[in-house]
N, C-alpha and C positions, 0 to 999 in steps of 0.2 A: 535591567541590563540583559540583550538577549546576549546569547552564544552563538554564534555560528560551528555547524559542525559538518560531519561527512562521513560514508562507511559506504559500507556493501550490502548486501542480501543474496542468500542462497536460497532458489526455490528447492523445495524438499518432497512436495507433493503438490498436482495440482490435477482437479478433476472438471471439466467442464460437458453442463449438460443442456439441449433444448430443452426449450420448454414452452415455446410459443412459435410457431411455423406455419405462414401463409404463401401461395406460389404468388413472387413477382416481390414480396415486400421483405425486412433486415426480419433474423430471424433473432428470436430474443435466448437469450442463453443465460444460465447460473451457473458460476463457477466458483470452488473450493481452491483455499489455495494455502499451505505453510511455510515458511520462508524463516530462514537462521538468518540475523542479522549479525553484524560484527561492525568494529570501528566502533562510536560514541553511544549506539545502541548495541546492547547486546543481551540477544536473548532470542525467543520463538515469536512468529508474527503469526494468528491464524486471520486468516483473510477469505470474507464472499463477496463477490460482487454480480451482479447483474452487468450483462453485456449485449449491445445490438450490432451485428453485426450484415455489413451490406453487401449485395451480390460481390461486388470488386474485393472484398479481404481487406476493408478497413473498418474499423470499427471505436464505438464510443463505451465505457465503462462507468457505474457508479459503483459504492460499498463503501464496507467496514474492513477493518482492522486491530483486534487486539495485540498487540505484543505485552509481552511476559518477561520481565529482566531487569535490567539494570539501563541509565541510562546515565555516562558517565562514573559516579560513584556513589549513585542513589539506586534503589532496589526499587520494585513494585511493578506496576502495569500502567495501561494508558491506551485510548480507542484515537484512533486516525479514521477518519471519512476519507475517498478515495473520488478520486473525478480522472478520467482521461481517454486517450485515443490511441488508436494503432491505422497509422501509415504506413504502406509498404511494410519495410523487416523493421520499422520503430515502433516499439511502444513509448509513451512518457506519459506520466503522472502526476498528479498533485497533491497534496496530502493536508490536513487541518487536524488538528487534535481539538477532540470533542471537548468541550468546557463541562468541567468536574469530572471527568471520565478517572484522572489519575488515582492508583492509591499507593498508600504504602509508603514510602519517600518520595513516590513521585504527586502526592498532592498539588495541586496546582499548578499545574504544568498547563503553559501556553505555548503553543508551534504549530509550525507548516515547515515543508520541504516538499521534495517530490523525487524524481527519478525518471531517468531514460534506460532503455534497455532496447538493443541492436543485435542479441543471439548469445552476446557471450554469458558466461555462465553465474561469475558475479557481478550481481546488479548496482550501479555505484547508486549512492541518494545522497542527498545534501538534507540537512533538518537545523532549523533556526528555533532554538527556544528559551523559554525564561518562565519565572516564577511567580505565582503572584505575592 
């Protein structure tokens, strides 16, 4: 049976650095990032991603994800892969939880959700999961 669920995220830190720069082509970028989540996840997200980014200010993202916490009324952790884009003032995202990544109560944890974010400051996410 999955769950469907929903909450927020607050970035808390976030550092982004080149690290690949050619004149005329998207320049490649690494960025850090920590995030409080709340709602059915609760707990710390650390997050890197690689980012391309093209002359216009839209850009494509991949990474990881650890959060650290509880989800629902299970304790432990759990890795999310990250895939997504930024149009204009949107970012959104997609998320897959890594297979055996969970520990702790969260063993076997299967899900995806993802998230849009438009400037404001909590980031709402939806996450679909279940157990094996």
């Amino acid at each position: 049976m999955t769950t469907q669920t929903n909450g927020t995220f607050l970035t808390i830190s976030y550092d982004m650095q080149p690290f690949h720069e050619i004149e005329g082509a998207p320049t490649l970028y690494h960025y850090k990032q920590n995030d409080i989540f709340s709602g059915t996840i609760q707990g710390e997200g650390i997050n890197q991603n690689v980012v391309v980014m093209n002359a216009d200010g839209s850009a494509t993202f991949i990474g990881y994800q650890r959060i650290v916490g509880k989800l629902g009324d299970r304790s432990g952790s759990f890795v999310l892969q990250h895939a997504g884009k930024t149009v204009g003032s949107i970012t959104s995202g997609t998320w897959t939880v890594m297979p055996g990544s969970g520990t702790g109560e969260l063993r076997g944890l299967k899900g995806s959700g993802g998230f849009s974010y438009d400037g404001s400051e909590n980031v709402p996410y939806t996450f679909d999961y279940s157990f094996e």
